[in-house]
N, C-alpha and C positions, 0 to 999 in steps of 0.2 A: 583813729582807731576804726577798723574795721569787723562787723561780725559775718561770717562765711555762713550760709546755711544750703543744705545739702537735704535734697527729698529722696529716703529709700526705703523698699518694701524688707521689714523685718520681717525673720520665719522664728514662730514658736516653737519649744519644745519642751514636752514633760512625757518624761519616761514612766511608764507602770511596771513595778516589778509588782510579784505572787509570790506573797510567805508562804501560801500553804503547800509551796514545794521544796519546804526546807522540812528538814525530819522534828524538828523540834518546833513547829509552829503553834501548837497547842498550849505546848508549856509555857511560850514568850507569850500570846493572847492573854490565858490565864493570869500571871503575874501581871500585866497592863493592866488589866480589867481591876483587880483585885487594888493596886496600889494607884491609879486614878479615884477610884473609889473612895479609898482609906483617906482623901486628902482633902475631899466636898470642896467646895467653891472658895477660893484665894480669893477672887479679884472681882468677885460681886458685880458682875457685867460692868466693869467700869474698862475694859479695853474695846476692842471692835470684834469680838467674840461678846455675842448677849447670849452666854449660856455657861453652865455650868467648867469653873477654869479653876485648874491647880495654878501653884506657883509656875514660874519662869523656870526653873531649874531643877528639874526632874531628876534629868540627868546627875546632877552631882549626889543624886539623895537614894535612888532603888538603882538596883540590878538590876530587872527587868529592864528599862528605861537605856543602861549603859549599854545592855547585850544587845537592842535595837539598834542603838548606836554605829555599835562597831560592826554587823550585818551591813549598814545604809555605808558606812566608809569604806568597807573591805569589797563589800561584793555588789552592792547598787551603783554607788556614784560614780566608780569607772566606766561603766554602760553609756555614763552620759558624758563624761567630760575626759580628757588626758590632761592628768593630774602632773604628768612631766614636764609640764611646759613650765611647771609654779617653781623657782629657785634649785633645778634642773630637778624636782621630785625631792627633795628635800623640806618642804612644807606639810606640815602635817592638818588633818582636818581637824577644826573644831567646832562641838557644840555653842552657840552664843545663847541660844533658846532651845528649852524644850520642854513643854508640857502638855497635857494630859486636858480633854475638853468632853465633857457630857450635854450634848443637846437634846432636850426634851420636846414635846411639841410648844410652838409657839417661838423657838427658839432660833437664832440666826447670827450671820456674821456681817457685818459692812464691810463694803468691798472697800481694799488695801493694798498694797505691797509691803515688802519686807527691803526696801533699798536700804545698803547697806549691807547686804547679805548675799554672798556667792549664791548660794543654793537657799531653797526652802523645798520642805516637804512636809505632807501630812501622812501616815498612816492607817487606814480604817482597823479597828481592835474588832468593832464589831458595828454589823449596818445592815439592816433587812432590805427587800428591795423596793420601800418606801421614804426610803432616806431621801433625804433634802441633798441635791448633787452639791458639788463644787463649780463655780464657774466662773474660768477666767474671758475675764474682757478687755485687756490691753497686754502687747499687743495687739493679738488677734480675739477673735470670739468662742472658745469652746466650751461646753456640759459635759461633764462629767461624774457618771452614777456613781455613788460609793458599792464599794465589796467588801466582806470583811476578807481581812488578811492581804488586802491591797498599797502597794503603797506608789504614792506619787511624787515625784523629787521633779523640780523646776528653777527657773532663773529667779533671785530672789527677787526682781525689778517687775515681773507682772503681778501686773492687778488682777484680786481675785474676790468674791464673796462667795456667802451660802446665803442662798431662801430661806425663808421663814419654813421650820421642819414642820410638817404635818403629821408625821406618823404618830402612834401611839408609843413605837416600840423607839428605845433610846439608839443614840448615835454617837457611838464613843470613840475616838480619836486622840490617836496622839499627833501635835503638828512640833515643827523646828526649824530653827537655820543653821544653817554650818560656814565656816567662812576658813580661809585658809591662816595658819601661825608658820609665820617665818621662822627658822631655826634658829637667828641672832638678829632680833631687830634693830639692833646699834647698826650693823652692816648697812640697813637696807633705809635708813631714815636722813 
């Protein structure tokens, strides 16, 4: 048996799209805001998010939540990827995670990946300009401020954390993965 190993320079990438240039950007914040809220702390810092976290599944429960959804499949994730290449475009995107996180001061994430997951992305709902960045560290190094109305979609394989937030003012986010569903998986297994 033999193992082949092979040294190369991987290029990162995470695209930033701007809600606040869609006409209805107010009313989806709104809604976010409001139903993250309504749903206070699921998972009692017991993930690698130590801050205030809804359930896993947002998405299947508000509207708000699905209408972000379909904005990040219809009009962001083709920015980043050609989706034709997956079962000639006959794969459709789906949600496997997605919720809703309030970090307060004191508060932070352990850096992770999402492998496992085509895509990952967070959202900013809302973020002053003392928010605690996002920062990935594998495979390259980048900082990352948060904006509200920002959103950032990336390879689900990098590693990423947050700092311990300092601010006084909250940091509310919605993060997720998406992963492609085969049309007939009897076909493809």
């Amino acid at each position: 048996m033999k193992i082949h190993s092979v040294s190369f320079e991987d290029k990162m990438r995470i695209l930033e799209f701007d809600f606040k240039t869609l006409r209805n950007f107010e009313k989806i914040n709104n809604d976010l805001e409001k139903d993250i809220l309504s749903r206070g702390d699921e998972q009692n810092k017991k993930t690698n998010v130590k801050a205030m976290m809804t359930s896993w599944q947002m998405a299947d429960q508000f509207k708000s939540f699905q209408d972000l959804l379909k904005v990040i499949v219809i009009h962001v994730l083709p920015k980043y990827d050609n989706l034709e290449i997956v079962s000639g475009g006959n794969a459709k995107i789906i949600a496997t995670g997605m919720w809703g996180a309030i970090y307060r001061k004191g508060d932070y994430t352990i850096e992770h990946n999402h492998i496992g997951s085509q895509y990952s992305f967070v959202y900013y709902v809302k973020s002053e300009k003392d928010a605690a960045p996002i920062i990935f560290t594998s495979p390259g190094k980048i900082e990352l401020k948060p904006c509200t109305g920002n959103l950032l979609l990336w390879d689900g394989r990098y590693n990423h954390m947050v700092p311990e937030h300092i601010s006084d003012n909250p940091r509310i986010i919605v993060a997720g993965n998406l992963n492609w569903q085969l049309p007939d998986k009897r076909k493809y297994v």
